[in-house]
C-alpha positions in Angstrom: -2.8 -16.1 48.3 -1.5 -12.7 48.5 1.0 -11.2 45.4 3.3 -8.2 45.9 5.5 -6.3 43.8 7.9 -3.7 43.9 10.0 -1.4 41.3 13.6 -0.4 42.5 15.3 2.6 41.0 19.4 2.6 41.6 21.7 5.3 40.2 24.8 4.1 39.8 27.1 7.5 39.3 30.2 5.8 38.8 29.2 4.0 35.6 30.6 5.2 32.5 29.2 2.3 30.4 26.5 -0.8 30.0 29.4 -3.5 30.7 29.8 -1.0 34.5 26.0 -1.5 34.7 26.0 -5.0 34.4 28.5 -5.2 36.3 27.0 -3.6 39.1 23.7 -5.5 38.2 24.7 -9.2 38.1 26.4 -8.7 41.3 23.3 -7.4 43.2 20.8 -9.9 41.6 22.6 -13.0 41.9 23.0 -12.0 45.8 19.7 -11.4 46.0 18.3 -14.4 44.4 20.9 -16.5 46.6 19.5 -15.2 50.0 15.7 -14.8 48.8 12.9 -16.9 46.6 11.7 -14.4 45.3 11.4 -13.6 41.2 14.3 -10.8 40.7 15.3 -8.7 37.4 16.0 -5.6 35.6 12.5 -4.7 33.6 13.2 -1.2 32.4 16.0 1.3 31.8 18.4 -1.3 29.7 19.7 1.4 27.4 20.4 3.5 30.4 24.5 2.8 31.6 23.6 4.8 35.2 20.4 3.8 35.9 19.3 0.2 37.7 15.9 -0.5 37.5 14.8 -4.1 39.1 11.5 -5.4 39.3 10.2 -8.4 42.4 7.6 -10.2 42.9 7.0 -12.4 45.7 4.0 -14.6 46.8 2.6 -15.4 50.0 -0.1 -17.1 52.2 -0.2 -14.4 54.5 -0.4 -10.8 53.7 2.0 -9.2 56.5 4.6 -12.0 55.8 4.7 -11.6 52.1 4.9 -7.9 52.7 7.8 -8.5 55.7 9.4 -10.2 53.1 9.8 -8.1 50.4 10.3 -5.0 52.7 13.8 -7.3 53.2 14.8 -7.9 49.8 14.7 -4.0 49.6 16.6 -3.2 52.7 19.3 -5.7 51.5 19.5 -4.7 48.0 19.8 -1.0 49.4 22.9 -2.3 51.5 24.5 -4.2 49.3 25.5 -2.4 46.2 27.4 1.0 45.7 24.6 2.2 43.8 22.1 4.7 45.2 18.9 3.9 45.9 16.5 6.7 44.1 13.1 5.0 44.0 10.7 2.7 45.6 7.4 2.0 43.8 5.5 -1.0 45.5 
């Protein structure tokens, strides 16, 4: 069993407050978690109204398909949100 992770950092310029955030937030994770199996959420930068910080975490049988995998969720998180994509810690 093979277990990776990954830390996603989005600036989101256009936000002028938390409810903007969210906003932006619950729209990119519920997409996510739709397409994906994978455990998606924000795990830092709450107090933050233009920073996005999302934590994954997806397990696998196989090392280069659990790393395919979440190499995906971050290419379509990256496309699918206005917010800018600052930061990838894996």
């Amino acid at each position: 069993m093979y277990t990776f992770s990954s830390k996603l950092t989005f600036h989101i310029p256009y936000a002028d407050s938390l409810k903007d955030k969210r906003r932006v937030s619950r729209s990119l994770l519920d997409k996510a978690r739709i397409k994906f199996n994978a455990s998606i959420a924000e795990v830092d930068t709450q107090d933050s109204h233009r920073v996005l910080t999302i934590g994954i975490a997806v397990v696998s049988g196989e090392a280069s398909h659990g790393q395919d995998y979440l190499d995906g969720i971050i290419r379509f998180m990256e496309g699918n949100t206005d917010a800018i994509l600052i930061s990838v810690e894996v």
